[in-house]
C-alpha positions in Angstrom: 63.1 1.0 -35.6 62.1 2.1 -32.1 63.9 0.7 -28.8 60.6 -0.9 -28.0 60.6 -2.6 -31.4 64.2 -3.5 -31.2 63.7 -5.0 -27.6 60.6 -6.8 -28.6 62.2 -8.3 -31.5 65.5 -9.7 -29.3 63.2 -10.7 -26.6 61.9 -13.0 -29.4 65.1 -14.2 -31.2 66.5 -15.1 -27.6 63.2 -16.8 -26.7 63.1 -20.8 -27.9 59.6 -22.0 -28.3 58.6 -25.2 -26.1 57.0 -26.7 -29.7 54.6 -30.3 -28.7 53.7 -32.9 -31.0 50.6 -33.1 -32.3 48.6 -35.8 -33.0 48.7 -36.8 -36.6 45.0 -38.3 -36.3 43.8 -34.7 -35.4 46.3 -32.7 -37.8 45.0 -32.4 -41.7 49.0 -32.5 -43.0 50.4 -34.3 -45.6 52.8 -37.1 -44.8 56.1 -35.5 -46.6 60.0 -36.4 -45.8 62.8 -34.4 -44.5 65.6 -33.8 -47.0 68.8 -33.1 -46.2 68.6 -29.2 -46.5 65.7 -28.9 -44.1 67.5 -31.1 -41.4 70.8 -29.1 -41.7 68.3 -25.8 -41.2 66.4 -27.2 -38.0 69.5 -28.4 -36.6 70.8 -24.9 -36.9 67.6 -23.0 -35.9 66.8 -22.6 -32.0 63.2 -21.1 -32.9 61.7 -24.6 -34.9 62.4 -28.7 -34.5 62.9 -30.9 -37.1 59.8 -32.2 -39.0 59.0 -35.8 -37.6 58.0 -38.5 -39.5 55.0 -39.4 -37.2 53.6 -35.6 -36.2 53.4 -31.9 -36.5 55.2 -29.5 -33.9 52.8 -26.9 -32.9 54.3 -23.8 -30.3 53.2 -21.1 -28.0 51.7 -18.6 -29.6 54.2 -16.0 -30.7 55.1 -12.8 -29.1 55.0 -10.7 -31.8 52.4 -12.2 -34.3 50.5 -13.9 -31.1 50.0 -17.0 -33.8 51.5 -20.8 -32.5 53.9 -21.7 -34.8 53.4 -25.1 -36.9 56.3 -27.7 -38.0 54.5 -30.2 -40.5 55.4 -33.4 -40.1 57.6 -35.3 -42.9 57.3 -38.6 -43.7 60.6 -41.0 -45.2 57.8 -41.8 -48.4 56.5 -38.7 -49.4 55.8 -38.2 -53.1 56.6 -35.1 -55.3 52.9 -33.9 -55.0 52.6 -34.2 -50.8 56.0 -32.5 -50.3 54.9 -29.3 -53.0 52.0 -29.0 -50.5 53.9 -29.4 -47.8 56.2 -26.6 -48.3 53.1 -24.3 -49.5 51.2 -25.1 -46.2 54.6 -24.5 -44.3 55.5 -21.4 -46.4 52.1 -20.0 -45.7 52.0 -20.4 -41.9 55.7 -18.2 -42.5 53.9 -15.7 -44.9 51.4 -15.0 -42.2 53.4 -14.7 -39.1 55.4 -12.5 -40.7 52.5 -10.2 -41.9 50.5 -10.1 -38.3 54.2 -9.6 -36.5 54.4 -6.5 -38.8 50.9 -5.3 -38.3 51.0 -5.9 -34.6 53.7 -4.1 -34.2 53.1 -1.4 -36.2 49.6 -0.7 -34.7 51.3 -1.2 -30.9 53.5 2.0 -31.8 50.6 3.8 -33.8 48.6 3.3 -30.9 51.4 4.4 -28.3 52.0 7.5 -30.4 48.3 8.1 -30.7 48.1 8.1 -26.7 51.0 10.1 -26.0 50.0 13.4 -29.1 46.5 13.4 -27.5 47.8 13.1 -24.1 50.2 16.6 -25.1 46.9 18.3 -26.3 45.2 18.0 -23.1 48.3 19.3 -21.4 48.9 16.0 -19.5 51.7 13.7 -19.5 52.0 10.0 -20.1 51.9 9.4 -15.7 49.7 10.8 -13.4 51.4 11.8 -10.7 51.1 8.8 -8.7 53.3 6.3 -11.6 50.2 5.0 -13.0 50.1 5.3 -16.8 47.4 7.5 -18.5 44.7 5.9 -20.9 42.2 7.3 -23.1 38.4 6.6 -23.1 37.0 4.2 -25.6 35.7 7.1 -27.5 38.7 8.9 -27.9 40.5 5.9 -28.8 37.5 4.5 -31.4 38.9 7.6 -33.7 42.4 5.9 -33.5 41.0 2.3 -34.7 39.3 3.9 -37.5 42.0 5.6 -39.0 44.2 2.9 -38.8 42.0 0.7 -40.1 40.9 3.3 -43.0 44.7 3.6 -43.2 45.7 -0.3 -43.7 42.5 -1.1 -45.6 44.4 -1.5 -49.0 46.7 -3.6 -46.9 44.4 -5.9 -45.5 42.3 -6.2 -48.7 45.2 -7.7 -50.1 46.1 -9.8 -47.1 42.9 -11.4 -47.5 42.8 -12.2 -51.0 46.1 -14.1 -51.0 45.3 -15.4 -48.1 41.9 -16.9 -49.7 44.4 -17.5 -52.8 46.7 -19.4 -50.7 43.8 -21.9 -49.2 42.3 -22.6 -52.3 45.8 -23.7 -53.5 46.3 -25.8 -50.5 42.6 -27.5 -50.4 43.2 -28.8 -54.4 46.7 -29.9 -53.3 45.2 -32.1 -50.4 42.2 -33.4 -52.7 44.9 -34.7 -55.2 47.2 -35.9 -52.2 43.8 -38.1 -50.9 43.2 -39.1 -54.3 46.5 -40.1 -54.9 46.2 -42.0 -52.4 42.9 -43.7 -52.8 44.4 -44.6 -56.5 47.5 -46.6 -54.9 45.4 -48.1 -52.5 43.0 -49.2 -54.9 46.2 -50.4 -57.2 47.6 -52.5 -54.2 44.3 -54.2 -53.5 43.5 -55.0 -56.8 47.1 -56.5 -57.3 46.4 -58.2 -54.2 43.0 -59.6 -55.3 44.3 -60.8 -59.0 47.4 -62.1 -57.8 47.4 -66.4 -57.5 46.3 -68.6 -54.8 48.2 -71.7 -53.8 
């Protein structure tokens, strides 16, 4: 790993995210709980807060994968079925930082690279010799953004089909969490309705 990369990555480790609450009226999570486990691991972690019962923690966006990081909200009654989606949904928004971290950085030094070897063909150096750094012209730098995407296009391709894999999962784990839901309301009305008047 480059010193860039290696700075970049302990600027982030030393940097603790000011996380917010959001709203659990505008937030589509499930209302899970916190087990034991996952408070021990947020007590130790400077980079996310514990889940709350009554909202998600949403960050700044990250650094590195420039995507906000999201802490789902767990609830003390949370059935079987609302925490599995909960940890897909929170698994997934860790599956995905990690990928666009990756690719950013990988494209950042590509690019810098890219700069620098065309740069050396045209006999010039990364400065002009007032300090200012050198760029290319869109045109020169369109053939970098093709070959890298030409390059990563297997890559991607596969990003975005388990990403679609991924969403699907999540959106029939929330319809059975809402029907679930609808059932035991409909149970505790009905029990309501038939039970004896005085």
């Amino acid at each position: 790993m480059s010193v860039v990369g290696v700075t970049l990555l302990r600027a982030f480790v030393r940097r603790a995210p000011d996380f917010t609450a959001a709203n659990s009226r505008f937030c589509s999570s499930s209302p899970p709980t916190t087990s034991s486990k996952e408070k021990k691991k947020a007590k130790t972690s400077i980079q996310r807060p514990a889940p709350s019962p009554t909202h998600d923690w949403i960050g700044p966006p990250n650094p590195l994968s420039n995507l906000r990081p999201i802490v789902y909200r767990a609830l003390e009654t949370e059935t079987e079925l609302e925490k599995r989606l909960r940890a897909l949904r929170q698994d997934t928004e860790d599956w995905n930082h990690e990928f666009w971290a990756k690719q950013n950085f990988t494209f950042t030094k590509e690019k810098e690279l890219f700069i620098v070897s065309q740069l050396n063909a045209k006999g010039l150096s990364r400065r002009d010799p007032e300090g200012r750094r050198r760029s290319l012209d869109s045109e020169e730098m369109a053939v970098f953004y093709k070959s890298f995407l030409d390059k990563n296009r297997i890559r991607h391709a596969n990003y975005n089909r388990e990403w679609y894999r991924r969403n699907f999962t999540i959106t029939f784990l929330m319809a059975r969490v809402v029907l679930q839901n609808v059932w035991k309301n409909l149970s505790r009305n009905n029990k309501k309705s038939s039970s004896p008047t005085t």
